[in-house]
Structure formats: C-alpha cells, structure tokens
BALOBA-1460 file (C-alpha; in Angstrom, 3 decimals):
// residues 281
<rec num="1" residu="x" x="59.462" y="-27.945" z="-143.008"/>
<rec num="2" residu="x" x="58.421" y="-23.910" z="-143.306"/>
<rec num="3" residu="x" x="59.538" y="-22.838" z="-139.416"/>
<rec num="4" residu="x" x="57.273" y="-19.950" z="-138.559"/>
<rec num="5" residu="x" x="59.076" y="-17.508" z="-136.798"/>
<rec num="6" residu="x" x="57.557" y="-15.068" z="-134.049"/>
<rec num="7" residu="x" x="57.216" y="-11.711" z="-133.885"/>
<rec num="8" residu="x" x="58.654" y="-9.649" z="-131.263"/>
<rec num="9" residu="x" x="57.573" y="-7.071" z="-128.633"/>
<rec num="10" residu="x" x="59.922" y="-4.505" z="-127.770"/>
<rec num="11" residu="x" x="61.943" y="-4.716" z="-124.398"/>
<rec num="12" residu="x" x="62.679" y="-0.992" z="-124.877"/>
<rec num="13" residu="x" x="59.484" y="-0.923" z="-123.380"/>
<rec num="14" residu="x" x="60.850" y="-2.088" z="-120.265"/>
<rec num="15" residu="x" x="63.967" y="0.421" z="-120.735"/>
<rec num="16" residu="x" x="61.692" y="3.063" z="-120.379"/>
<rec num="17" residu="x" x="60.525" y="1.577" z="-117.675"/>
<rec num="18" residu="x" x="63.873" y="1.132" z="-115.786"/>
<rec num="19" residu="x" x="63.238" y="-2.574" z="-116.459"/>
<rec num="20" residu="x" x="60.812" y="-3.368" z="-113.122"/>
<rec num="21" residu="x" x="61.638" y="-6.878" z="-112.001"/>
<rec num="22" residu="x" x="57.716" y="-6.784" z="-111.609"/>
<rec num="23" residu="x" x="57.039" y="-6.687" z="-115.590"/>
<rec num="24" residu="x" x="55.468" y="-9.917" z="-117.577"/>
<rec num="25" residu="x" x="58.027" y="-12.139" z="-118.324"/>
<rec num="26" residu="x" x="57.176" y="-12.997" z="-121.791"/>
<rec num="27" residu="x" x="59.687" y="-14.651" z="-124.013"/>
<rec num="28" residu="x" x="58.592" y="-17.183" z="-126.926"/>
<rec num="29" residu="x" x="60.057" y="-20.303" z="-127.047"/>
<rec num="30" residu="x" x="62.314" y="-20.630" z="-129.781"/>
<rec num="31" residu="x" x="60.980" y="-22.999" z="-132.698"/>
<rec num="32" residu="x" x="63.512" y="-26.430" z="-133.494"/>
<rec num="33" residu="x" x="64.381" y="-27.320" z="-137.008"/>
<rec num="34" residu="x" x="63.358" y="-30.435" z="-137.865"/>
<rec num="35" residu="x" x="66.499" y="-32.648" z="-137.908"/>
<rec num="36" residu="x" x="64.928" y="-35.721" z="-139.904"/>
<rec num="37" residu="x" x="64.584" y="-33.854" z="-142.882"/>
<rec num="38" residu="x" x="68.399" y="-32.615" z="-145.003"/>
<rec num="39" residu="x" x="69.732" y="-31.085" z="-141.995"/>
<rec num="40" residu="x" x="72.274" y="-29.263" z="-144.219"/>
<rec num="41" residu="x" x="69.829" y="-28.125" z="-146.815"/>
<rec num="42" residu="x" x="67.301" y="-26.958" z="-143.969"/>
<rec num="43" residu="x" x="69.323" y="-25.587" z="-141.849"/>
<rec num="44" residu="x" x="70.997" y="-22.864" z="-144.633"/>
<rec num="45" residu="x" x="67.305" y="-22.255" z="-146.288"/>
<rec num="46" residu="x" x="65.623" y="-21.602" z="-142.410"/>
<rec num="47" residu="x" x="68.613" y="-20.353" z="-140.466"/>
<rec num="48" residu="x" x="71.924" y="-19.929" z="-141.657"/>
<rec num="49" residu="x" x="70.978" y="-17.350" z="-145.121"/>
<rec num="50" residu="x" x="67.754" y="-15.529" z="-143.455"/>
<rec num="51" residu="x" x="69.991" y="-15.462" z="-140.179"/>
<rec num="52" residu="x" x="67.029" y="-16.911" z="-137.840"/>
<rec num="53" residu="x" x="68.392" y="-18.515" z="-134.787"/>
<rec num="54" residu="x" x="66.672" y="-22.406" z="-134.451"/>
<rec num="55" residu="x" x="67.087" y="-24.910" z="-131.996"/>
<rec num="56" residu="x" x="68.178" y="-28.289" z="-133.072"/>
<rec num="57" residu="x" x="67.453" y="-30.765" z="-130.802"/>
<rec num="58" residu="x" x="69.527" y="-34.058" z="-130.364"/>
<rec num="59" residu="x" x="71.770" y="-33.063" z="-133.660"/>
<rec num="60" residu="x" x="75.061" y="-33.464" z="-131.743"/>
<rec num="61" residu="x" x="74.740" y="-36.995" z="-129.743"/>
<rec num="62" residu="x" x="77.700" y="-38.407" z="-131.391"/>
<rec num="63" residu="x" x="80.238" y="-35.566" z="-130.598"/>
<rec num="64" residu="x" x="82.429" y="-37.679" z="-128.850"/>
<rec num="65" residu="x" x="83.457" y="-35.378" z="-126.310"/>
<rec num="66" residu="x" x="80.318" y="-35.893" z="-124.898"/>
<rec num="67" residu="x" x="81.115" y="-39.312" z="-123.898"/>
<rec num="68" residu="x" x="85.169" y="-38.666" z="-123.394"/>
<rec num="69" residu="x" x="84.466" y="-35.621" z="-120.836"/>
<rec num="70" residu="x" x="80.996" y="-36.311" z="-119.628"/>
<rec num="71" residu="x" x="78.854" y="-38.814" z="-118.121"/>
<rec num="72" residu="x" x="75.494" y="-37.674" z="-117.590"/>
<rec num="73" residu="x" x="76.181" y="-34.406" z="-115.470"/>
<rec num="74" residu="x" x="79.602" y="-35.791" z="-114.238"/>
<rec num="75" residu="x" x="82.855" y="-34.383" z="-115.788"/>
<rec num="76" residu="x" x="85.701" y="-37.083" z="-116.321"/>
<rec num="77" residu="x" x="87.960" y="-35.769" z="-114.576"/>
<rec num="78" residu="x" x="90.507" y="-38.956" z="-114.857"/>
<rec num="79" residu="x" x="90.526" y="-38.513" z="-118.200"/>
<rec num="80" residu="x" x="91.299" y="-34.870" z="-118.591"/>
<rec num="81" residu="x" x="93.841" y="-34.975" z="-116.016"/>
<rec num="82" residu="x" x="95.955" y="-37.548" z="-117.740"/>
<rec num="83" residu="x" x="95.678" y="-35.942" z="-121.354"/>
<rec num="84" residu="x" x="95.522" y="-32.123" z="-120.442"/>
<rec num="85" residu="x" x="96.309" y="-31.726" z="-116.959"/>
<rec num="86" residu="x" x="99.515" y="-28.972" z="-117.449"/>
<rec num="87" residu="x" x="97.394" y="-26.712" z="-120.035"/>
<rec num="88" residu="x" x="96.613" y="-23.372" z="-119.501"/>
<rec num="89" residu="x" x="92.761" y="-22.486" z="-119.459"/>
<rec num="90" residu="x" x="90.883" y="-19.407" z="-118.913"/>
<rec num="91" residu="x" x="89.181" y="-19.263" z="-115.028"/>
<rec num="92" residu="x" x="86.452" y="-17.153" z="-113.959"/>
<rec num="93" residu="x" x="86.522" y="-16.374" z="-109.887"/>
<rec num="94" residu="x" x="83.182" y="-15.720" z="-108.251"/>
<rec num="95" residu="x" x="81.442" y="-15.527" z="-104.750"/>
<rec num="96" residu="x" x="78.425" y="-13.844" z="-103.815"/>
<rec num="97" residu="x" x="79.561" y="-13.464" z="-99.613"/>
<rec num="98" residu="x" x="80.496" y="-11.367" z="-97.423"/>
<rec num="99" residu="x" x="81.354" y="-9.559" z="-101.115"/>
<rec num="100" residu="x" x="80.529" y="-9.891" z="-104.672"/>
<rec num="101" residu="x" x="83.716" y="-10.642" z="-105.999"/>
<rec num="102" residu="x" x="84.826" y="-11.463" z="-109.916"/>
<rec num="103" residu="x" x="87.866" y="-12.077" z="-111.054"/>
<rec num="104" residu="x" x="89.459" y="-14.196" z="-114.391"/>
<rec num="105" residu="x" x="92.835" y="-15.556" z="-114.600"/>
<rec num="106" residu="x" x="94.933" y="-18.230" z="-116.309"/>
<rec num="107" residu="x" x="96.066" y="-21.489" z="-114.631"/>
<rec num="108" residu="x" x="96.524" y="-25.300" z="-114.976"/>
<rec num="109" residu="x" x="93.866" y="-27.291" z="-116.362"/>
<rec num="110" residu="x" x="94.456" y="-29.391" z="-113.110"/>
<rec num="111" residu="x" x="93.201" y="-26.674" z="-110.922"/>
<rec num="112" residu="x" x="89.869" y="-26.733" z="-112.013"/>
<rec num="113" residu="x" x="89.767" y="-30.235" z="-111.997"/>
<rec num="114" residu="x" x="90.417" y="-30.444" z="-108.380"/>
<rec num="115" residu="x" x="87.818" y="-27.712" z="-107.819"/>
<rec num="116" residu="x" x="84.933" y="-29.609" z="-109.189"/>
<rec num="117" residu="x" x="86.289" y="-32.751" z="-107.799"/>
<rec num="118" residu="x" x="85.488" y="-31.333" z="-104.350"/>
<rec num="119" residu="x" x="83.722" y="-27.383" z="-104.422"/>
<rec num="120" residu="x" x="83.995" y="-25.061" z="-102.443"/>
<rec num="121" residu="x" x="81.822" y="-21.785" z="-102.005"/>
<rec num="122" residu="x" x="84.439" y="-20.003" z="-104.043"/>
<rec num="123" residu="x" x="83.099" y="-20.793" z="-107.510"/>
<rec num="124" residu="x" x="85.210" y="-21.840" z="-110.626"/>
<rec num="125" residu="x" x="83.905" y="-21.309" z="-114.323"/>
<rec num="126" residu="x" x="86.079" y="-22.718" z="-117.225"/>
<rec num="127" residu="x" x="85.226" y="-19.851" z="-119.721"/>
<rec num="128" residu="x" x="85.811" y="-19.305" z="-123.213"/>
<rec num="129" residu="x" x="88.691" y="-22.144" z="-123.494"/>
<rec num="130" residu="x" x="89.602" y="-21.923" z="-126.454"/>
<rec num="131" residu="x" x="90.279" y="-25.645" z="-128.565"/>
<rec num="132" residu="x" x="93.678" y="-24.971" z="-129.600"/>
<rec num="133" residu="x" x="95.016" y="-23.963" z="-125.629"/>
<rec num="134" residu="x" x="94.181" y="-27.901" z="-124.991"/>
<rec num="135" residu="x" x="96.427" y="-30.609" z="-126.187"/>
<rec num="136" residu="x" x="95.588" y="-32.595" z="-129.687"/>
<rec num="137" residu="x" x="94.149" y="-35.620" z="-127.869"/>
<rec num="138" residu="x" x="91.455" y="-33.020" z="-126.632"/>
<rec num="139" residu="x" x="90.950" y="-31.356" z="-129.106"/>
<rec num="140" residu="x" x="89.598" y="-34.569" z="-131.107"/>
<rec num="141" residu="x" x="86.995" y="-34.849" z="-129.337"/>
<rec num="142" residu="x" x="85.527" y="-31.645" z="-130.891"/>
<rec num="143" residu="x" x="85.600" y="-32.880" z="-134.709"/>
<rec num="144" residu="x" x="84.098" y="-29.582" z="-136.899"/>
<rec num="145" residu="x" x="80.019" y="-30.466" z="-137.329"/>
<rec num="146" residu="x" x="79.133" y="-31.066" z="-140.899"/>
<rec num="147" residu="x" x="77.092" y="-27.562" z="-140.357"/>
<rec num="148" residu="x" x="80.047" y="-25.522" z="-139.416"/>
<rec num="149" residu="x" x="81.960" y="-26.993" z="-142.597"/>
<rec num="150" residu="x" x="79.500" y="-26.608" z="-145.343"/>
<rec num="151" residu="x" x="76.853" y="-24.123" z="-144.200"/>
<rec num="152" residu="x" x="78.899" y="-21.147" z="-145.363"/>
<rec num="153" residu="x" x="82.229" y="-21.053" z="-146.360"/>
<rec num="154" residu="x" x="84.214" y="-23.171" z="-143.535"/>
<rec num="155" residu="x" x="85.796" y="-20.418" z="-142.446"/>
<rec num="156" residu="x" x="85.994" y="-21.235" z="-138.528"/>
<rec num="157" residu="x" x="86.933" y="-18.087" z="-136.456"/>
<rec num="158" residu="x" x="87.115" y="-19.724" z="-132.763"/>
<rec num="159" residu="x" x="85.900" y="-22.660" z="-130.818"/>
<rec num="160" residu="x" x="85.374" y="-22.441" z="-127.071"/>
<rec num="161" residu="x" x="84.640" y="-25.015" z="-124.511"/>
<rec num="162" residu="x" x="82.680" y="-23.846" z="-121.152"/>
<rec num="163" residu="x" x="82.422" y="-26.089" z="-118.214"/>
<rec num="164" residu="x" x="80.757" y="-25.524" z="-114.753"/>
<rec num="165" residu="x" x="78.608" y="-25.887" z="-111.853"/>
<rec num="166" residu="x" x="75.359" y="-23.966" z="-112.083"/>
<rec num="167" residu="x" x="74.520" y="-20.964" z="-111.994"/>
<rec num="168" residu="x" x="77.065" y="-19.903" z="-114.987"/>
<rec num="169" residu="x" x="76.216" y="-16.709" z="-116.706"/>
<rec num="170" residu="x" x="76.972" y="-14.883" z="-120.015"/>
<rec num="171" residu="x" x="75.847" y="-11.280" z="-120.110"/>
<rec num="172" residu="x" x="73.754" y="-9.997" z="-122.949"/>
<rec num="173" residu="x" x="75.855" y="-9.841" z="-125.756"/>
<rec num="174" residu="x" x="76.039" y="-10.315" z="-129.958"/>
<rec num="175" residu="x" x="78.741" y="-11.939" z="-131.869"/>
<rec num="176" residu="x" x="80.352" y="-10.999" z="-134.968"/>
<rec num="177" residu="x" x="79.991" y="-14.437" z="-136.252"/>
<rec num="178" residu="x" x="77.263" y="-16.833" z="-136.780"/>
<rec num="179" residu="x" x="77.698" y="-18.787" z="-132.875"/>
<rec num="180" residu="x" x="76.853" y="-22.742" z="-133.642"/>
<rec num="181" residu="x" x="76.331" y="-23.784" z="-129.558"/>
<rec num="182" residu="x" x="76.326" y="-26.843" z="-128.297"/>
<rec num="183" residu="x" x="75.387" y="-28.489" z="-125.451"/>
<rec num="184" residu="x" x="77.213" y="-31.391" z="-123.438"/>
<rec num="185" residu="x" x="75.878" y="-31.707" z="-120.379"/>
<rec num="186" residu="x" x="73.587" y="-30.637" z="-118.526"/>
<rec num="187" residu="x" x="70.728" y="-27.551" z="-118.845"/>
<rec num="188" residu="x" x="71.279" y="-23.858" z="-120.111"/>
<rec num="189" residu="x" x="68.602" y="-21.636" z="-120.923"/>
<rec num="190" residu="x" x="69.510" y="-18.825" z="-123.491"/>
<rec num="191" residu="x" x="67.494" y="-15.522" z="-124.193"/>
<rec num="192" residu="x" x="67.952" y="-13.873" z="-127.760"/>
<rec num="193" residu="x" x="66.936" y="-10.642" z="-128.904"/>
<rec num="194" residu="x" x="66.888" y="-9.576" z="-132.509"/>
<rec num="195" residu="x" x="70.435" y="-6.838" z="-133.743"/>
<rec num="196" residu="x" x="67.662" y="-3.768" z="-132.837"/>
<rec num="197" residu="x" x="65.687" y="-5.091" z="-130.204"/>
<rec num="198" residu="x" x="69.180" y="-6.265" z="-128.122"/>
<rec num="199" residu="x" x="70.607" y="-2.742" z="-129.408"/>
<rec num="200" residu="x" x="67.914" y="-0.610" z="-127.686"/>
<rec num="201" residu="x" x="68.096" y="-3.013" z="-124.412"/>
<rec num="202" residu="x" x="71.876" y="-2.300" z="-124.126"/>
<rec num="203" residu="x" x="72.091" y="1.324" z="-125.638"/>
<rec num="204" residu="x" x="69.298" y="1.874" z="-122.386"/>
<rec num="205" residu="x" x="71.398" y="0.223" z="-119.631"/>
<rec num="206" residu="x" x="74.327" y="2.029" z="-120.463"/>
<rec num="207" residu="x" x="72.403" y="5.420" z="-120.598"/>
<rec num="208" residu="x" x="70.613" y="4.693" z="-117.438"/>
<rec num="209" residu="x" x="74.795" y="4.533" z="-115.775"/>
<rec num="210" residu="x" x="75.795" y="7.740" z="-117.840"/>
<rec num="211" residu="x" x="77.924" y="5.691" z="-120.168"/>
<rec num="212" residu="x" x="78.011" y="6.621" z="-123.532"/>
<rec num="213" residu="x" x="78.530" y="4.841" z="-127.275"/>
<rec num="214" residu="x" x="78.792" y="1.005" z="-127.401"/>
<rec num="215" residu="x" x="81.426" y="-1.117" z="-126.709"/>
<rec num="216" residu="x" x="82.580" y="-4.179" z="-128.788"/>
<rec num="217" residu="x" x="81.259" y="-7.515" z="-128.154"/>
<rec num="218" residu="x" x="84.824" y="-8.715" z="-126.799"/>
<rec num="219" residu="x" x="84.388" y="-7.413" z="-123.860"/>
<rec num="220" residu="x" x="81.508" y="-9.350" z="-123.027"/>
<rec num="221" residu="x" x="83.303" y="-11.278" z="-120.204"/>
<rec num="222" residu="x" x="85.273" y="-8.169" z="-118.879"/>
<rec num="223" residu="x" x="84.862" y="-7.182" z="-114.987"/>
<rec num="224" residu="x" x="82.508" y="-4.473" z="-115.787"/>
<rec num="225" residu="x" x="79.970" y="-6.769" z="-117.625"/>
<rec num="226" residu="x" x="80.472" y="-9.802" z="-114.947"/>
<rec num="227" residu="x" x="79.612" y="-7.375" z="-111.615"/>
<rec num="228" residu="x" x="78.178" y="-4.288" z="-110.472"/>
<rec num="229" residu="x" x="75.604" y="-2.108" z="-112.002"/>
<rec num="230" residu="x" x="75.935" y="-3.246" z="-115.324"/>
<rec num="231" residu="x" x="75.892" y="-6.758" z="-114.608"/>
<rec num="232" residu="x" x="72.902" y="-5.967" z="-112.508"/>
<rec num="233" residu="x" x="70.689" y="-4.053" z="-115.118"/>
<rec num="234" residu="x" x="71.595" y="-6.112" z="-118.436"/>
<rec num="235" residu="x" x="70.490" y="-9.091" z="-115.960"/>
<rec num="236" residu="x" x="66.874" y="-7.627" z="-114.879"/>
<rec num="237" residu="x" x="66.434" y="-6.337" z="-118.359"/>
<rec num="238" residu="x" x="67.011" y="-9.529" z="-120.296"/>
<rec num="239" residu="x" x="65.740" y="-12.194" z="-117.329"/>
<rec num="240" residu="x" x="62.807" y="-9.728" z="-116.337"/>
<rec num="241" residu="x" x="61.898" y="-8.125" z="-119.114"/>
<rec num="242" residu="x" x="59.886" y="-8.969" z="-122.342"/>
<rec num="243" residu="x" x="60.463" y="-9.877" z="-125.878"/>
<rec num="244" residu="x" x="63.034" y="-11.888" z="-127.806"/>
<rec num="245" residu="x" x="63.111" y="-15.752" z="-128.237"/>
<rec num="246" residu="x" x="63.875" y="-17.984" z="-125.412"/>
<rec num="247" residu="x" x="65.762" y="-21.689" z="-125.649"/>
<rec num="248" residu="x" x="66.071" y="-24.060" z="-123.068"/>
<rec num="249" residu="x" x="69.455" y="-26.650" z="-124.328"/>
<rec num="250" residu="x" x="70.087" y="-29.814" z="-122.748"/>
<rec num="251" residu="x" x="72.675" y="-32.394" z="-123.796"/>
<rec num="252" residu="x" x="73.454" y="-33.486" z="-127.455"/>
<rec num="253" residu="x" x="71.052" y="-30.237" z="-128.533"/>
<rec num="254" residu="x" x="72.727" y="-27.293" z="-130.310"/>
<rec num="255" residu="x" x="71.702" y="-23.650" z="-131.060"/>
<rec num="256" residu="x" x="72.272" y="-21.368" z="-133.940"/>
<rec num="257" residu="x" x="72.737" y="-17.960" z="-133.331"/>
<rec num="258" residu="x" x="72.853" y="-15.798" z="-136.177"/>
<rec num="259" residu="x" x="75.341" y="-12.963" z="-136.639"/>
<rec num="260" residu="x" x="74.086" y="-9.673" z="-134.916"/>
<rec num="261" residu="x" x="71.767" y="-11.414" z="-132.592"/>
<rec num="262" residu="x" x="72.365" y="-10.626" z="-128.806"/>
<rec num="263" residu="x" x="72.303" y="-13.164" z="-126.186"/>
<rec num="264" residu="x" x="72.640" y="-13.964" z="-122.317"/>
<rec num="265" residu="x" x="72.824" y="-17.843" z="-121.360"/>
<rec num="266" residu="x" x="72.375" y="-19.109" z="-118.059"/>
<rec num="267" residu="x" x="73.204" y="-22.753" z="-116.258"/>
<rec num="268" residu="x" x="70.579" y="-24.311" z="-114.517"/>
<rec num="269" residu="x" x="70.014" y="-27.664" z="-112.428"/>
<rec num="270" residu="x" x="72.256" y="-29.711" z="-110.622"/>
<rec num="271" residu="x" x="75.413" y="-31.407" z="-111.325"/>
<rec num="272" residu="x" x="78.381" y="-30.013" z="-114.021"/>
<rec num="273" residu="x" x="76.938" y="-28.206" z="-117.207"/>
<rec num="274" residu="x" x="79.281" y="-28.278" z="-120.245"/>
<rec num="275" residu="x" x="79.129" y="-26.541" z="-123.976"/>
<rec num="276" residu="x" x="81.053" y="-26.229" z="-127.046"/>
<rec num="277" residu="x" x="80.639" y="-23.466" z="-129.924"/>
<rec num="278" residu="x" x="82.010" y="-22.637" z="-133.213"/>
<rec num="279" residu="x" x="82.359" y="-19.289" z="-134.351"/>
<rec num="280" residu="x" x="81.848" y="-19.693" z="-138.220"/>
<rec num="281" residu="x" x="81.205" y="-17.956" z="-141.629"/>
C-alpha cells in the first residue's frame, strides 16, 4: 500500500495572527497503514525511514496489559494494588477552581489508585511512569512490539505508561526519538505538526511572552508548559489553529511519531484513558 501523505498549511499563519480562537480549524486526518499487509516491512518503507507519522489501527490488541490493567474504560485497580501498590510513580496535581493550580510529585502507586477508585475535583494524572519504576510483574505486561525491536536498531531509550480521567493534556512538544504510542483504553486525540511547521508555532508563542531561544523537549511537562500563558497560547495555537495532521486513538490502536515531529495529545470521553510508548531508534 503507497500511503499518500498531505500537504500542510502553515500555522505560522495563525502566529501572525496571535492565533484567534476564531480561525478555521483545519487539521487532516492522519492516514493508517494498512496492518494486513508485512506490518514490519510497511511500516519501515512508509514511516519509520521517510519519518512520516501513520496511524495503525488495532495493531496492539494483544498487549496484555490491556487486559491485566483495563477493562473497557475501567482500570483494575485490584490487580495493581496487589502487584505494585508500594511503587513510586510520577503524579500530576490539577484543578481549575477557585485557582488554576499544577503541581507534580512522587508518591505510592496506591495513592492514585484510591483517587480513581473514588475522584474528587482535585484531579490526578499518572504521567510519564516510567516501566522500570514498576515492579517486574508489571512490567510484563508491556512486552517490546515486534516494531520497536526490529524497525531500527532496538535500541529502546524509555517507555512510559500514562493513566487518567479525561481531560489529560500534553503540551506541544517533539521528541528526540522516534515515539511508538499506544493506546489502552479509552480516546485521545493527538495533533502533529511537521520539525518546521511545530518550530515556527513554538518559536511564535514564546516571542509573543518575550522569551527568547528554545528550550529542550524535556521540559515538556515542567510548570511553565502545564499553566499560565504558555500553557494558554501553545493550547489555542495547536487546538485553534490550522495545519498539521490530526489522529484520533482509541484502544489496541498505536501511533508513530517520527523523530522531530511536534505534538500535543489530549483525553477525551468518559471513563479512565490509558497509553503506553516506546521511545526507540
């Protein structure tokens, strides 16, 4: 299968604009590889060596954290508690009243747990977990995908887990890796922009606050990026702007993203959303 890939208008467009939440919205949909052909063999000759991102839809049904942690939109909690409880996992803070507030911090595994058990308004986001803070039981349940292993050279940098209640949020971003995502449970819809479309978006936004030069992609989850003015104008800009590709993810679908290519993802629906991704070469 030859994937045709679109051709994109420029968000700095909207920079110049000061990114009006009244603009078009007016992203493509981002084409799927088709999975019933060599998935290997496709995927490195449409994504991985011309570094296109591609959707590939119901790829990852048998990862069997999907039926160990999940069931539907439900996280197990039973079962995490028993084999993981006592770990130590990244937490993201948030509440939008009386005051925007943001705030990440390390704590038991069992914390979170008894969040989503029973929510409150104060809202909990397992972020950027990385596999080897959770115990080897866990951590089988995230075997490496065939794609991660032989696409390249097998050279995995990181593997994160992200679990939630919607909305989550990941600012607009790029990796240094190729970023294989998968999805558990539930919905996320991710907006990509090409290494100079995404550089002009965020090279704007940080000009229109008097900042100057470009900070590295680790910082993507840092307070400045998560609230304020930032947060604010990377958000209209990517989410009201135009351009880029747009993917909408549900469970047992995964998502290349290529090297270079910037990002923001956002849960959607009801119940818990979940993801995995490999950072590979």
């Amino acid at each position: 299968m030859k994937l045709q890939w679109a051709i994109f208008s420029s968000p700095l467009r909207d920079a110049r604009r000061g990114f009006s939440s009244s603009s078009r919205c007016q992203y493509t949909p981002l084409r799927a590889l088709d999975t019933t052909l060599d998935t290997l063999t496709t995927f490195q000759q449409q994504c991985f060596h011309p570094e296109q991102p591609a959707i590939l839809p119901g790829a990852f049904t048998d990862l069997p954290a999907m039926n160990t942690w999940f069931s539907h939109k439900t996280l197990n909690t039973n079962y995490l508690r028993e084999h993981g409880g006592t770990a130590f996992v990244p937490l993201e803070l948030t509440q939008s009243k009386p005051t925007p507030t943001f705030r990440s911090f390390h704590a038991p595994l069992s914390l979170f747990l008894d969040w989503i058990d029973k929510p409150t308004p104060l809202k909990l986001y397992l972020a950027q977990c990385q596999l080897l803070d959770l115990p080897p039981i866990l951590r089988a349940d995230f075997p490496t995908p065939s794609l991660v292993a032989h696409a390249g050279r097998g050279d995995i940098y990181d593997t994160n887990v992200w679990i939630g209640h919607p909305p989550t949020y990941t600012p607009l971003h790029r990796d240094p890796n190729p970023n294989l995502f998968v999805q558990l449970a539930g919905t996320k819809i991710v907006r990509l922009l090409a290494p100079s479309e995404g550089q002009a978006v965020f090279a704007a936004v940080r000009a229109q606050l008097g900042k100057c030069g470009d900070r590295a992609a680790a910082a993507m989850r840092g307070e400045e990026m998560m609230q304020g003015g930032e947060r604010e104008l990377l958000d209209e800009a990517v989410w009201s702007g135009e351009g880029g590709f747009e993917a909408t993810v549900g469970a047992g679908d995964g998502l290349f993203i290529p090297k270079g290519w910037w990002h923001s993802i956002k849960g959607v629906g009801e119940g818990v959303t979940g993801s995995v991704n490999w950072w590979f070469r």
